[in-house]
C-alpha positions in Angstrom: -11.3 1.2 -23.3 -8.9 4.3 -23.0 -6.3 2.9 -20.5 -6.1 -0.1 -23.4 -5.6 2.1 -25.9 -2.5 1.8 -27.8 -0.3 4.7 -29.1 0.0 5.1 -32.4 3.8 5.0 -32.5 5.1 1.3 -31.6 7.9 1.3 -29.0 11.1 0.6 -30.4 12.3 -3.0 -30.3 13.7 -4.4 -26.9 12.1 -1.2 -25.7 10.5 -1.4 -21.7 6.6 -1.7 -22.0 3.7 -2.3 -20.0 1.8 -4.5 -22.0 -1.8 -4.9 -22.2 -3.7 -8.5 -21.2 -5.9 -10.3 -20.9 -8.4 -10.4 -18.2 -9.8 -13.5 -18.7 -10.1 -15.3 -15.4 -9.0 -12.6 -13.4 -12.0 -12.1 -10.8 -12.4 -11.3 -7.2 -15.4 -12.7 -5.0 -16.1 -10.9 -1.4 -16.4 -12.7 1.6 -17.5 -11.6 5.0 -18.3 -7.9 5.2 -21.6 -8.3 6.1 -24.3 -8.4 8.8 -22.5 -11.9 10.4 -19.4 -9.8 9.9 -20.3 -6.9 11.5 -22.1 -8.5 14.1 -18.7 -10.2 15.4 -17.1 -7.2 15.7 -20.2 -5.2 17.0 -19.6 -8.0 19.9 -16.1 -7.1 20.6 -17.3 -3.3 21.1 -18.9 -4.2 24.2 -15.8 -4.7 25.7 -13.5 -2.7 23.6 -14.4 1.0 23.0 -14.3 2.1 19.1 -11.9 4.4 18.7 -11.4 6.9 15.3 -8.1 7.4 13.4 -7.8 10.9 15.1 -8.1 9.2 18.0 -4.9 7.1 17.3 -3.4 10.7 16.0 -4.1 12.3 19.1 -2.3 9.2 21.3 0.8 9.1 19.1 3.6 7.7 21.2 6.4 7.8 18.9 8.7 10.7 17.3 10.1 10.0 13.8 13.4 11.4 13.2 14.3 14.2 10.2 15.5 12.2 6.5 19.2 13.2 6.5 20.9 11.8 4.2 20.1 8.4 4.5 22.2 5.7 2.9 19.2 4.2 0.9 18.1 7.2 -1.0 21.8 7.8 -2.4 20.3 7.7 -6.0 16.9 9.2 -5.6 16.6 12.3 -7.0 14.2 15.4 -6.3 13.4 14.4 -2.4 10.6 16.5 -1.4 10.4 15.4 2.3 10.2 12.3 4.3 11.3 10.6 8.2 13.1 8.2 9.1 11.4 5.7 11.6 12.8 6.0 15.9 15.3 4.1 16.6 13.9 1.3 17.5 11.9 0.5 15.0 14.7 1.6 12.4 17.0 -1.1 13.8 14.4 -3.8 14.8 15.2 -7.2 13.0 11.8 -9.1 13.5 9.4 -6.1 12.0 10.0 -4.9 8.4 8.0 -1.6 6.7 6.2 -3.1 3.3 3.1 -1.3 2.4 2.7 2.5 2.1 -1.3 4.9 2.1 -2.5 7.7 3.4 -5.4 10.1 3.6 -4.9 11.3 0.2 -5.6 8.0 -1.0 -9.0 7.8 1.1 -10.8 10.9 0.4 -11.0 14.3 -2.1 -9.2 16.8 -0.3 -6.5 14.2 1.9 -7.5 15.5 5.3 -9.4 12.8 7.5 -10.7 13.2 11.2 -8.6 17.1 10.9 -5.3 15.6 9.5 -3.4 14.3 6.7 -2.1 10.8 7.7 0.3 8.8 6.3 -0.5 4.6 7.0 2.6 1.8 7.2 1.9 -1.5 7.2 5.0 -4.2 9.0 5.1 -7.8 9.1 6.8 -9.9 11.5 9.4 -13.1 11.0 8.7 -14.0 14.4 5.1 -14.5 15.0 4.0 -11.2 16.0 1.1 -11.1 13.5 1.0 -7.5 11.3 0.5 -3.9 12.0 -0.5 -0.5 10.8 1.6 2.2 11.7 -0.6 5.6 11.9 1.3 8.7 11.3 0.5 12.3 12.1 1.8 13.6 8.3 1.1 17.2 8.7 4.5 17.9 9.1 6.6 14.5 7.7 9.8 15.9 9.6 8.7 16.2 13.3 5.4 14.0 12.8 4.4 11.1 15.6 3.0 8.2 14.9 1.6 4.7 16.9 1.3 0.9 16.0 -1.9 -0.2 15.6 -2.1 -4.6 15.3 -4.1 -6.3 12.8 -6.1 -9.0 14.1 -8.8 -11.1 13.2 -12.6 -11.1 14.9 -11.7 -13.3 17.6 -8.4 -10.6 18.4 -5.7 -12.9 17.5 -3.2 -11.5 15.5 -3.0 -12.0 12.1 -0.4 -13.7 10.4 0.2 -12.0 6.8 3.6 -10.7 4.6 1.1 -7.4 4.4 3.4 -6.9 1.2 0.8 -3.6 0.2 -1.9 -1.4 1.5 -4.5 0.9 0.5 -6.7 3.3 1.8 -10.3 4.3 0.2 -13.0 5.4 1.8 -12.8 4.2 5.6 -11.6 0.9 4.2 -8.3 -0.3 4.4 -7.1 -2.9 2.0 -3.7 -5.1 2.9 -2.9 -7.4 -0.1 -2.8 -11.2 0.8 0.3 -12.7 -1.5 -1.7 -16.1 -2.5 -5.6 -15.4 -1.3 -6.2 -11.5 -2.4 -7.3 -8.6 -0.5 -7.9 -8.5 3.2 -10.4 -5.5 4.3 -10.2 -3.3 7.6 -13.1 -1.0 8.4 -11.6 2.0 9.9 -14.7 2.9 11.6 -14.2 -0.1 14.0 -10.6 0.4 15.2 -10.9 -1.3 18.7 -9.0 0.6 22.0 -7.6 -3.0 23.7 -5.0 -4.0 25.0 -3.1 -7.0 22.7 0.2 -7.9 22.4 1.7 -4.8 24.2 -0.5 -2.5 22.0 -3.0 0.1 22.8 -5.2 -0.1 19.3 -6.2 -3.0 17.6 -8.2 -3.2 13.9 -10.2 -6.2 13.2 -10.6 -7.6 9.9 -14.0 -7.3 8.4 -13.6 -9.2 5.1 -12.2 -10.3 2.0 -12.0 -10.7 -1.9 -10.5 -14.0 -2.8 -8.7 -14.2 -6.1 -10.8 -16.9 -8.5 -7.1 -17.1 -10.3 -3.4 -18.6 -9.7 -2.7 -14.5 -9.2 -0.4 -13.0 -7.0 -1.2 -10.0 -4.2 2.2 -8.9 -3.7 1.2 -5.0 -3.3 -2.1 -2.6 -4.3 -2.6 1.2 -4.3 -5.3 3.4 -5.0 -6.2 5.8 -8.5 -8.8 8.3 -7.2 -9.2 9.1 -10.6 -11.1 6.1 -11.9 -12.5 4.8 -9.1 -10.3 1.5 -8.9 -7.6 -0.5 -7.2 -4.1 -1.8 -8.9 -2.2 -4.6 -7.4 1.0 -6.2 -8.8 2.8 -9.4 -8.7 6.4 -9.9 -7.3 8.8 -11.9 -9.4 12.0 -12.2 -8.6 13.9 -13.8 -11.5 12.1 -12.6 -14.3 10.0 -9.8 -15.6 6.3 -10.7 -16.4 4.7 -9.8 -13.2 0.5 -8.7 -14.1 -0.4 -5.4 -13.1 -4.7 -5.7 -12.1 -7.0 -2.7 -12.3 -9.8 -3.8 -10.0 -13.4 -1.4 -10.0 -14.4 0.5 -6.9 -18.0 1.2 -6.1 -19.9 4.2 -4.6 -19.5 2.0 -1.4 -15.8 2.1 -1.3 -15.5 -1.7 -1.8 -14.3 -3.9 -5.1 -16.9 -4.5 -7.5 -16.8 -8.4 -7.1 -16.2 -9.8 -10.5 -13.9 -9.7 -13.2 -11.1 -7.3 -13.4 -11.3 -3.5 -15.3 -7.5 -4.2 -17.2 -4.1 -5.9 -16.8 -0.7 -5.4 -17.8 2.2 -7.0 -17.4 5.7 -5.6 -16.5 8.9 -5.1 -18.3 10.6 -5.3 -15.1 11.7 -8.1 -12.5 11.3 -7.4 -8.5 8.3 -5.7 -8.8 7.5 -3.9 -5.1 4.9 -1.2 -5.9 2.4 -0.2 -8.7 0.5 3.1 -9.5 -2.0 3.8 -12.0 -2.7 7.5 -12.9 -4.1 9.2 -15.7 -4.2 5.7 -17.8 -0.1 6.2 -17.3 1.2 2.9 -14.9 4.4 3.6 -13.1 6.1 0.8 -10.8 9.0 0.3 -8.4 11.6 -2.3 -8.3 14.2 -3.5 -5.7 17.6 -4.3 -6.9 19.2 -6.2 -3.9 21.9 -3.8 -2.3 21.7 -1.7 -5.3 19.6 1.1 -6.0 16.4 0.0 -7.6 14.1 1.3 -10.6 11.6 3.6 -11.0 9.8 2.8 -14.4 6.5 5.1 -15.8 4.9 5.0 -19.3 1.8 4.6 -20.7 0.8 1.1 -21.9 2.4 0.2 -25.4 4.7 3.2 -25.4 8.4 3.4 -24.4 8.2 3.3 -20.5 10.9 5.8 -18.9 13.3 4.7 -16.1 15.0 6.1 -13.1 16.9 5.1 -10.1 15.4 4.9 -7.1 15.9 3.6 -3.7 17.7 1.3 -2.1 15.8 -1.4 -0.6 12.3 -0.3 -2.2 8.7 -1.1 -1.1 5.5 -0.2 -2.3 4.0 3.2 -3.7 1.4 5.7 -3.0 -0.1 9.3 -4.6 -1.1 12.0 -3.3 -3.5 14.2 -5.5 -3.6 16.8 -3.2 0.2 17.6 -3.7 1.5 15.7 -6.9 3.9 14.2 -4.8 4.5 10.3 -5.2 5.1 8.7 -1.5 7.5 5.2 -1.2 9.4 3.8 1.5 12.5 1.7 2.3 12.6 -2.0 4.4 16.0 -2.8 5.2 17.1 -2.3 9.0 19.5 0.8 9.7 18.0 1.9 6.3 14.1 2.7 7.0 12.9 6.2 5.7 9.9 6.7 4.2 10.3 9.6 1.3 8.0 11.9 -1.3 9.3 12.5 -4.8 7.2 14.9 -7.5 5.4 12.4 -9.2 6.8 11.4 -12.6 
């Protein structure tokens, strides 16, 4: 397999590398997503309109304000644009920014319902479930933007860390740290009244890992068809990167996984896979955290990134590489040329 292959030169010794593994036990089954599935939330349309993601555009309710120079990108380098969050949500202490998408993810061409969007997923330490923050990202530095809650067919919020998010097709995958992938149908974003919010998406299904494997965060490579998720690990390196087959449908080919890698790198908060090339980002406390790139087997190449670092998403229709920050006071989301 090409993204397997390994270069001809070996990496120096003590070098970073993503290292090929095994897959071998490394499967997915899907669950719901079907006509029971889609039957539920058929139900809850009675009552609750279906609304579209312009729809949620066009109702925006919140401004972001311009980048500046926040405190959290001090060693990023090469800042192409960005926002930082209003100031309430910048400063809240029960909601913290994970997961990072957007419409460049989902389809050729990045523009979805007349707009590019940009998608933010939160989870709360309070018991206020999980939501999806849709923003207008036209123009990053003036956009608008509204909170849409994840809940499950019977409305009730759903409790989830929501660590990663990806966007492919008019699914919306949030990755589930100890069960897999949770999947939202964007077609069925529900106008009701929950919790204090306008929008609410019900989940549709999910693929359930058949392994002790950990969903800590998954993005999308439009270029072979597939997701990647990653594995947090705080103390050590090690964390296995999974390449996980799309079909025509949009959906994960249930089965066994495409590849897997594992990380030279502890504190692993978001993965890419592009061009058989894997690049990741890591958190480093109150210290500015690690951007690491290579292709698997070779020397990987680092730089410093952001203080406070989440996951990752690419855009093909501008190059650019999006990421965002979590801690309060410190919350910008950002768009680097990607390495």
């Amino acid at each position: 397999m090409a993204l397997l292959c390994a270069l001809t030169t070996a990496p120096a010794a003590g070098a970073a590398t993503f290292k090929p593994i095994s897959t071998n036990g490394l499967g997915l089954t899907k669950t719901g997503l079907g006509d029971a599935a889609y039957a539920q939330i058929a139900a809850l349309e009675k009552t609750h309109p279906k609304a579209s993601v312009g729809d949620v555009i066009a109702s925006a309710n919140r401004s972001v304000r311009p980048l500046g120079s926040s405190p959290a990108l001090g060693a990023v380098k090469n800042v192409q644009g960005g926002f930082r969050w209003n100031t309430g949500d910048d400063n809240v202490s029960y909601w913290y920014p994970q997961g990072i998408t957007g419409s460049a993810d989902a389809v050729d061409g990045g523009v979805v319902d007349g707009h590019r969007e940009l998608l933010v997923s939160w989870y709360s330490k309070n018991g206020k479930g999980a939501r999806i923050s849709f923003v207008n990202a036209d123009k990053l530095s003036s956009a608008k933007y509204r909170h849409v809650l994840l809940v499950d067919r019977n409305l009730k919020p759903i409790s989830t860390h929501a660590g990663g998010i990806a966007w492919y097709g008019h699914y919306l995958y949030v990755a589930e740290t100890h069960v897999g992938l949770r999947v939202f149908d964007l077609q069925h974003i529900l106008k009701a009244s929950i919790e204090g919010y306008a929008y609410a998406l019900p989940q549709a299904g999910t693929f359930r890992t058949t392994s002790k494997l950990t969903f800590s965060f998954v993005s999308v490579d439009r270029g072979s068809s597939s997701l990647l998720t990653g594995e947090y690990v705080a103390g050590n390196a090690g964390g296995r990167l999974v390449q996980w087959p799309l079909g025509a449908d949009g959906l994960v080919v249930p089965g066994a996984a495409k590849a897997a890698w594992t990380a030279p790198i502890k504190q692993v908060q978001g993965g890419l896979l592009r061009g058989g090339r894997l690049t990741t980002s890591s958190s480093n406390g109150s210290s500015a955290g690690t951007l690491l790139t290579g292709a698997p087997n070779a020397n990987a190449t680092a730089q410093p990134w952001s203080i406070g670092a989440e996951d990752l998403s690419f855009a093909p229709t501008s190059g650019r590489l999006y990421s965002l920050t979590e801690k309060p006071g410190q919350r910008v989301v950002f768009a680097v040329p990607a390495p």
